[in-house]
Backbone as a ProteinNet text record, in pm:
[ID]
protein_1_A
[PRIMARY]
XXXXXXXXXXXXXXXXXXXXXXXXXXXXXXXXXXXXXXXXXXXXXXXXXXXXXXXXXXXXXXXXXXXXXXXXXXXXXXXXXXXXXXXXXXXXXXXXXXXXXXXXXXXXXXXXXXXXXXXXXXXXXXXXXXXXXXXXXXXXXXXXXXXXXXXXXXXXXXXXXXXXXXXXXXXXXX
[TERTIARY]
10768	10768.2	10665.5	10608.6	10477.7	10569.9	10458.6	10524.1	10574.5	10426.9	10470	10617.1	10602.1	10684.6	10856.8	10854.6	10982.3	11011.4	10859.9	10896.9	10911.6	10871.4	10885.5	11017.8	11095	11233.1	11345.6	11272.3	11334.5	11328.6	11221.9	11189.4	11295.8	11284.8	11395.6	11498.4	11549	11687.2	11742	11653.7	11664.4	11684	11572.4	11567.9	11742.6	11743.8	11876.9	12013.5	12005.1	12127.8	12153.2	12017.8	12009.7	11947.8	12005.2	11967.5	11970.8	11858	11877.1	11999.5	12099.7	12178.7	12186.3	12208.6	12220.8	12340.7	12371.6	12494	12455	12550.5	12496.9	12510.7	12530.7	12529	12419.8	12303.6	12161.4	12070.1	12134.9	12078.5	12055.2	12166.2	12203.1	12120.8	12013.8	11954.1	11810.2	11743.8	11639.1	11616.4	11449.9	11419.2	11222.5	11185.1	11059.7	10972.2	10891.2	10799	10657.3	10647.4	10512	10392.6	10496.7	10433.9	10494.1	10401.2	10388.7	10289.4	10405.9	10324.1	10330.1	10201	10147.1	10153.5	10219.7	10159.6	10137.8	10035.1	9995.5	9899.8	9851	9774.8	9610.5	9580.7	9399.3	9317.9	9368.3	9311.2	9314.1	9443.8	9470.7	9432.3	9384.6	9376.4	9260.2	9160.3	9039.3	8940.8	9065.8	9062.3	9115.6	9205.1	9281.2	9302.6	9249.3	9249.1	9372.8	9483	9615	9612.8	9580.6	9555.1	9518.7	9445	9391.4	9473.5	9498.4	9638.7	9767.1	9814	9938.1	9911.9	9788.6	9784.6	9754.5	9749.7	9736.3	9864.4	9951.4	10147	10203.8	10205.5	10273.8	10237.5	10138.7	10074.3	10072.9	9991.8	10018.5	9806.6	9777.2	9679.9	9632.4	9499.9	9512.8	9542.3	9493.2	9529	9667.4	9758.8	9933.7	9998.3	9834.9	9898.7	9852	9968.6	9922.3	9944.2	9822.8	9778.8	9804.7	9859.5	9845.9	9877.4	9798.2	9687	9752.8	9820.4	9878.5	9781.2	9689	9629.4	9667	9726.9	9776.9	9723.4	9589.9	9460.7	9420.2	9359.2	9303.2	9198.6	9136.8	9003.6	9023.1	9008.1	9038.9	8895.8	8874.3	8770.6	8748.7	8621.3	8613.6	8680.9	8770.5	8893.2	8842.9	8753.6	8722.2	8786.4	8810	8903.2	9083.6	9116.5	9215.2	9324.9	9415.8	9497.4	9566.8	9587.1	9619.3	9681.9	9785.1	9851.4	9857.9	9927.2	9939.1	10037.6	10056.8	10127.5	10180.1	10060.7	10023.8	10064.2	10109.1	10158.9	10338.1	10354.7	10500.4	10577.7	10661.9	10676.9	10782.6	10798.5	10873.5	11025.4	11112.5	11211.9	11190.4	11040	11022.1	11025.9	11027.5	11033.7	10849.5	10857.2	10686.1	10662.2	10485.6	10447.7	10312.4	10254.9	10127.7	10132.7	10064.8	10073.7	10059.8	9936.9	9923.8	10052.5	10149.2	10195.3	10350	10376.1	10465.4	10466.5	10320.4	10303.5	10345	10325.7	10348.1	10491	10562.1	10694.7	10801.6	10751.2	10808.2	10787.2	10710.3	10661.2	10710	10766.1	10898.9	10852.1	10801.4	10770.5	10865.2	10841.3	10906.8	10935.6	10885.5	10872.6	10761.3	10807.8	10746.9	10720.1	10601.8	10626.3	10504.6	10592.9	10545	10456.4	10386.3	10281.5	10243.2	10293.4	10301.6	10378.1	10334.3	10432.4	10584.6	10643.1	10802.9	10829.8	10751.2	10787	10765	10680.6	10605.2	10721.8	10760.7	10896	10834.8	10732.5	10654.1	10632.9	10598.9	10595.8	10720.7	10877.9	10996.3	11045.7	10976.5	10993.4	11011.3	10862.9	10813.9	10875.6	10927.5	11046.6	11170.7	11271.5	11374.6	11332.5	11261.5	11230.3	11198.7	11148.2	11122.4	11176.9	11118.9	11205.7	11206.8	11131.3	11060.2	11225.5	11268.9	11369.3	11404.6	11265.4	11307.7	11254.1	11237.5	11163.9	11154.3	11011.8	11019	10903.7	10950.6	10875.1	10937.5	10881.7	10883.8	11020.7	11097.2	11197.5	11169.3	11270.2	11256.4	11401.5	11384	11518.4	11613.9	11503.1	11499.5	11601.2	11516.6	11585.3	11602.8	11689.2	11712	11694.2	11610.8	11553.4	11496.9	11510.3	11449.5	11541.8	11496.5	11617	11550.8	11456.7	11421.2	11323.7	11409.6	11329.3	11325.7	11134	11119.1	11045.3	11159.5	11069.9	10997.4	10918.7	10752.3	10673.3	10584.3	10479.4	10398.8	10341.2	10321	10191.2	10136.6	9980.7	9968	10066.2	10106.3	10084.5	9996.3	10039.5	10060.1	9944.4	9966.4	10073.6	10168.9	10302.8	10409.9	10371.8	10454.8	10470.3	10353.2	10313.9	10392.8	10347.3	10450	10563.2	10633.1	10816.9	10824.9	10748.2	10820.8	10837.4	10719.1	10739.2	10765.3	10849.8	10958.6	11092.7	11077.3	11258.8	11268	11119.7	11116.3	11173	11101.2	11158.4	11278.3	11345.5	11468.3	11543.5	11486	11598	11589	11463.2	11362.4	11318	11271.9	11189.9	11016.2	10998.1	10859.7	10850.1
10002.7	10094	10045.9	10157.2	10075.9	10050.3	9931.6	9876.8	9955.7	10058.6	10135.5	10238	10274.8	10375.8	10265.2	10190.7	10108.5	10049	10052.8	10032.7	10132.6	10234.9	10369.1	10384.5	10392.5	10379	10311.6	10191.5	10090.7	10150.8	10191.1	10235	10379.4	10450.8	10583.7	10551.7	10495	10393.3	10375.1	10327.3	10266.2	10347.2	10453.3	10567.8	10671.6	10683.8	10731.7	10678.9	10524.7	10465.1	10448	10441.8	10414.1	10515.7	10620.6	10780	10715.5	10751.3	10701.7	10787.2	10688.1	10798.5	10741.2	10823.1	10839.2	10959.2	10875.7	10940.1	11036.2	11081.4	11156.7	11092.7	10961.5	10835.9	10815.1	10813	10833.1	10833.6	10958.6	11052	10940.9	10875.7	10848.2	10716.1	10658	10547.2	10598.3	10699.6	10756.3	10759	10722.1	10773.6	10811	10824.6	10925.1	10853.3	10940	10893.5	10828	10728.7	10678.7	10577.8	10553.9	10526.5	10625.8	10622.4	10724.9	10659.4	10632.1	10634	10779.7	10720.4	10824.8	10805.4	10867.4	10859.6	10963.7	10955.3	11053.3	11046.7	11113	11089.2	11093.8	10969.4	10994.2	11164.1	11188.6	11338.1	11397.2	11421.2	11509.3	11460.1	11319.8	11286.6	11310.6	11244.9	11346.4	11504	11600	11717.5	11759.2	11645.8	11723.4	11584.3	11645.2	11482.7	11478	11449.6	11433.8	11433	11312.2	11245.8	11324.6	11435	11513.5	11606.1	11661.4	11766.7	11708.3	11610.1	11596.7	11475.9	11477	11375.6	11498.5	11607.7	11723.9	11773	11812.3	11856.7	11755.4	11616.6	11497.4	11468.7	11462.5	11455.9	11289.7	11249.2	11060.2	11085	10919.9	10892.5	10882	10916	10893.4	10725.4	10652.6	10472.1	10476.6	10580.1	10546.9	10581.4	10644	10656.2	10581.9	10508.3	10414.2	10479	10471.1	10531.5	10466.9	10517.6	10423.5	10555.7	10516.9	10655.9	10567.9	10656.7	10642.2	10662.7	10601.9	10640.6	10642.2	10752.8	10748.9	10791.4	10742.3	10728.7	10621.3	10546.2	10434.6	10402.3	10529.5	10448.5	10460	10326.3	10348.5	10377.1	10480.3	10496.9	10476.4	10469.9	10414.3	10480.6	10414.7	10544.9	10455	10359.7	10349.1	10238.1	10225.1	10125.5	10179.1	10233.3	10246.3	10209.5	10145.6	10080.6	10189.1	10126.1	10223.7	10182.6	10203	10172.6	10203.1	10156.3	10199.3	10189.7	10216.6	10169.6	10009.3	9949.7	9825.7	9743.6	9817.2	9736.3	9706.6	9718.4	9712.3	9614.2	9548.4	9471.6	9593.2	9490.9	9549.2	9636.5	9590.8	9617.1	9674.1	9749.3	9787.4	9746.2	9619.1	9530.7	9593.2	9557.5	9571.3	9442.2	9464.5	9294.8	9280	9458.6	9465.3	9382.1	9320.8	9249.3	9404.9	9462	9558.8	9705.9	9698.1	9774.8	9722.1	9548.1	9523.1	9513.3	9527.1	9525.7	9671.2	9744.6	9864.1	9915.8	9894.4	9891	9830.7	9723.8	9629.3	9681.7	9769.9	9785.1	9911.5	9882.9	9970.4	10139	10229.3	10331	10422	10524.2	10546.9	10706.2	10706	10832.8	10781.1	10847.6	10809.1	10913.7	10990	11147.5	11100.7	11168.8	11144.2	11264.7	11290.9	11409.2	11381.7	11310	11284.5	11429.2	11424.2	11552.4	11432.1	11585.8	11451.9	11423.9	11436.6	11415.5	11276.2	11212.9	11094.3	10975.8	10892.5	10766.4	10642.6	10662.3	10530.9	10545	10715.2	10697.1	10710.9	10744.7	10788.1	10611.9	10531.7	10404.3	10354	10337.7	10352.1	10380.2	10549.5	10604.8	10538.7	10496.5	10435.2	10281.3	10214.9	10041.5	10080.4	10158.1	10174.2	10110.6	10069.1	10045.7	10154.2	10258.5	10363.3	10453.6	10500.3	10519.7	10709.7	10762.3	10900.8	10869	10956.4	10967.3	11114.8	11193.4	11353.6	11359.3	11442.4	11515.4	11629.2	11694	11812.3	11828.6	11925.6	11881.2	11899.5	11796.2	11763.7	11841.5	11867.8	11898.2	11807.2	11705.7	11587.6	11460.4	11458.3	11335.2	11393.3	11317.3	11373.6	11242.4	11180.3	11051.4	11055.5	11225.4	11198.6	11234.3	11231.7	11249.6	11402.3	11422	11586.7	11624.4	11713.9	11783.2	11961.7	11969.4	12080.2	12182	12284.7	12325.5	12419	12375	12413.6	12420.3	12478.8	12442.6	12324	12217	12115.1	12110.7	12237.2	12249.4	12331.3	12359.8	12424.7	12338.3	12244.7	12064.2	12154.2	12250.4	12323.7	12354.3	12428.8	12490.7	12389.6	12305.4	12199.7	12108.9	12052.8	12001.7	12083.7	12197.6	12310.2	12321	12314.1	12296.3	12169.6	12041.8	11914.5	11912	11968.3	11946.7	12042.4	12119.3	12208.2	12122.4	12073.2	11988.8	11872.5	11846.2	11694	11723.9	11850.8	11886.9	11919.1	11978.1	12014.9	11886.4	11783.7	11666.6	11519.8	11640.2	11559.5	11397.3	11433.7	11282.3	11296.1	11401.7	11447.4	11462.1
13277.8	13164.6	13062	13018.2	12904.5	12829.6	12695.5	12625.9	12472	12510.9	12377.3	12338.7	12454.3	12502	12432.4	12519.5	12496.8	12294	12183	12077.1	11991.9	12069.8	11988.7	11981.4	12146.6	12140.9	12054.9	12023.2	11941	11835.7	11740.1	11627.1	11630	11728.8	11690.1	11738	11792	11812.6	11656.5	11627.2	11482.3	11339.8	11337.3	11234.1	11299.3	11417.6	11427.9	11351	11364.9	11345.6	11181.8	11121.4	11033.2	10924.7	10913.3	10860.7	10670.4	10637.6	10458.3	10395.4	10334.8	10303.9	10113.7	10060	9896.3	9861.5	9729.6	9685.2	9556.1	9489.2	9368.1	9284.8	9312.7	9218.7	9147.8	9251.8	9281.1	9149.4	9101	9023.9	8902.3	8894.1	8741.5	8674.6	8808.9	8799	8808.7	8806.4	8810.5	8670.6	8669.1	8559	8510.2	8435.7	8443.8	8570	8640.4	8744.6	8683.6	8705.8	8686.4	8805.2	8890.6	9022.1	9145.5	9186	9296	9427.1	9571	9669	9768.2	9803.5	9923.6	10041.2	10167.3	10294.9	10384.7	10457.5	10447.1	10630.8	10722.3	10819	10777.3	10809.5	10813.1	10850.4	10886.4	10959.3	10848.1	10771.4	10665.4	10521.8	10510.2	10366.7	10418.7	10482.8	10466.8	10469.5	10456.4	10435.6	10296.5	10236	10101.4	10032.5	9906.5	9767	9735.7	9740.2	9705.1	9536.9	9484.1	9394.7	9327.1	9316	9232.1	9185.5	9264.7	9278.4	9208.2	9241.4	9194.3	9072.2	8985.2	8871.8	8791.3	8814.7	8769	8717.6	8853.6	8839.7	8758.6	8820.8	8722.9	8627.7	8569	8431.6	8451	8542.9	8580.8	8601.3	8598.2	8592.1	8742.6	8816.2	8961.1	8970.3	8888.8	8945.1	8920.8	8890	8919.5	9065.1	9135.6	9332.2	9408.6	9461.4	9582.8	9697.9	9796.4	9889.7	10027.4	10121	10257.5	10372.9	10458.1	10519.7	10694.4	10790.1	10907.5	11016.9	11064.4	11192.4	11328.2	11407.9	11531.2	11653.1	11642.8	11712.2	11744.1	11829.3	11897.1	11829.6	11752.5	11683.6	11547.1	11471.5	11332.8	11279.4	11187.5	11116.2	11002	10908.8	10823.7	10662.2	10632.5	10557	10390.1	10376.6	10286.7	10210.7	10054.7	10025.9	10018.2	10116.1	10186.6	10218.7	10231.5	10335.1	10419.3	10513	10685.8	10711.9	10818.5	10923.7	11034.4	11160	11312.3	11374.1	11464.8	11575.5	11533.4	11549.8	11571.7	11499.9	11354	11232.5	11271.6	11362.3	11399.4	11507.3	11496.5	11622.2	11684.8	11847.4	11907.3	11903.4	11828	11750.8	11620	11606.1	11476.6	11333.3	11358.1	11212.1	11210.6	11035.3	11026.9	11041.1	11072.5	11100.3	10977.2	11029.8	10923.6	10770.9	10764	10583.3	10487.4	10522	10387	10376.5	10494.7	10548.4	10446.9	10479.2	10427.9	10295	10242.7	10067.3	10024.1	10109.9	10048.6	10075.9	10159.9	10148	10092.5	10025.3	9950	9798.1	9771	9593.6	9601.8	9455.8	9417.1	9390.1	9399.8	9349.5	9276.2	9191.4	9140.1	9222.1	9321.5	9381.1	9509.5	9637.1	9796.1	9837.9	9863.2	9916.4	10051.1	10138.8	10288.1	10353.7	10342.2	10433.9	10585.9	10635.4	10782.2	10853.3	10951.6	11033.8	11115.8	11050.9	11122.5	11257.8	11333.5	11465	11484.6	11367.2	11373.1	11354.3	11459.4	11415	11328.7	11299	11235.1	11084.8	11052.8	10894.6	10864.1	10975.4	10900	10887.3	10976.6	10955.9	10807.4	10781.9	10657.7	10493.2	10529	10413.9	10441.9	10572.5	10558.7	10496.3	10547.7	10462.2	10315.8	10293.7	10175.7	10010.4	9949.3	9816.2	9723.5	9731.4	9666.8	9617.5	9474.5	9381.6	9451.5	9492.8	9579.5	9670.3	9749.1	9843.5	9910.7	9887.8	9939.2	10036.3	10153.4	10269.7	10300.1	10428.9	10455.9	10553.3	10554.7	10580.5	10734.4	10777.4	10958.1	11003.8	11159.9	11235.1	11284.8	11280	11358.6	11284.3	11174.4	11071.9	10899.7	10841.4	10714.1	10624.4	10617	10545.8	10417.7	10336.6	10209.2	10117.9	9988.3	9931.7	9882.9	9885.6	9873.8	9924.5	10035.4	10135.6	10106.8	10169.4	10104.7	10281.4	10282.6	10406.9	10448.6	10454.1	10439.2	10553.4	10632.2	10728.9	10700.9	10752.9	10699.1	10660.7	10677.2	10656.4	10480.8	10429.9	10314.3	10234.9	10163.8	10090	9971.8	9923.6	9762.7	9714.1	9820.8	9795.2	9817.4	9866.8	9901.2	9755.8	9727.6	9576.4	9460.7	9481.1	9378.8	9337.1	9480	9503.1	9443	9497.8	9509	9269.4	9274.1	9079.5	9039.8	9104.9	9036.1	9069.6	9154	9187.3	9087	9093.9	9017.8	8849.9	8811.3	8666.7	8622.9	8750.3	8719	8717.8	8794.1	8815	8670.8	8591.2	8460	8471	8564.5	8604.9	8576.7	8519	8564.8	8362.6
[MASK]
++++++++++++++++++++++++++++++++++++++++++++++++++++++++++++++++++++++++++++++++++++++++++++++++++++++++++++++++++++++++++++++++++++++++++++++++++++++++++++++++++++++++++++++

């Protein structure tokens, strides 16, 4: 059996058992957004400025988004001053191994919004380790790992952006 095949398993073994769950407790420890991470697929951040768009909705500075860009391609390309991830950033049992992978899961955000397509077990990796206070993507069939999910075609980011800071206002974090 390849090897990949067998850590992917591990990894959705894992996102299964371990579904993010939050209470309406939640709520009461939130408070205004001022960091904001991103993740997002190489393919798609180089078609759409995130950063622009939503330092616009949030009324946040672009140096308040930290960026980390998923490549699930064999060839990494040149994504700039960047940080990425892979496959590769993962051990077998899905612990992360990547350093810039574990910096960014380790720093606290005040908000995690995921633009990956959900079929993907590596960025839902990612949102469950997470330290990040929300955490919003598109909603999956598959897994329910955010705490606000918006469902959308995943090629929609504008309307998606739209919803996510209309929820965010109502919940006055924004």
């Amino acid at each position: 059996m390849n090897l990949k095949i067998v850590k992917k398993n591990f990894v959705l073994k894992y996102l299964k058992s371990n579904i993010r769950t939050r209470g309406l407790d939640k709520l009461d420890t939130l408070r205004k957004i001022s960091k904001v991470g991103i993740l997002a697929e190489t393919d798609l951040f180089q078609t759409y400025d995130f950063t622009k768009n939503l330092s616009t909705n949030f009324g946040l500075d672009t140096n308040d988004f930290n960026i980390i860009l998923y490549e699930n391609s064999k060839i990494i390309e040149n994504l700039g001053n960047y940080l990425y991830f892979s496959e590769k950033d993962f051990g077998m049992f899905g612990k992360i191994s990547g350093k810039d992978l574990k910096n960014f899961v380790g720093t606290e955000f005040d908000l995690l919004i995921n633009y990956c397509t959900h079929e993907d077990v590596f960025s839902e990796m990612v949102c469950i380790k997470s330290k990040a206070k929300l955490v919003a993507g598109f909603k999956s069939k598959t897994y329910d790992n955010y705490d606000i999910s918006i469902k959308i075609e995943s090629n929609k980011i504008d309307t998606f952006n739209e919803e996510l800071t209309k929820y965010l206002q109502i919940l006055k974090v924004l």
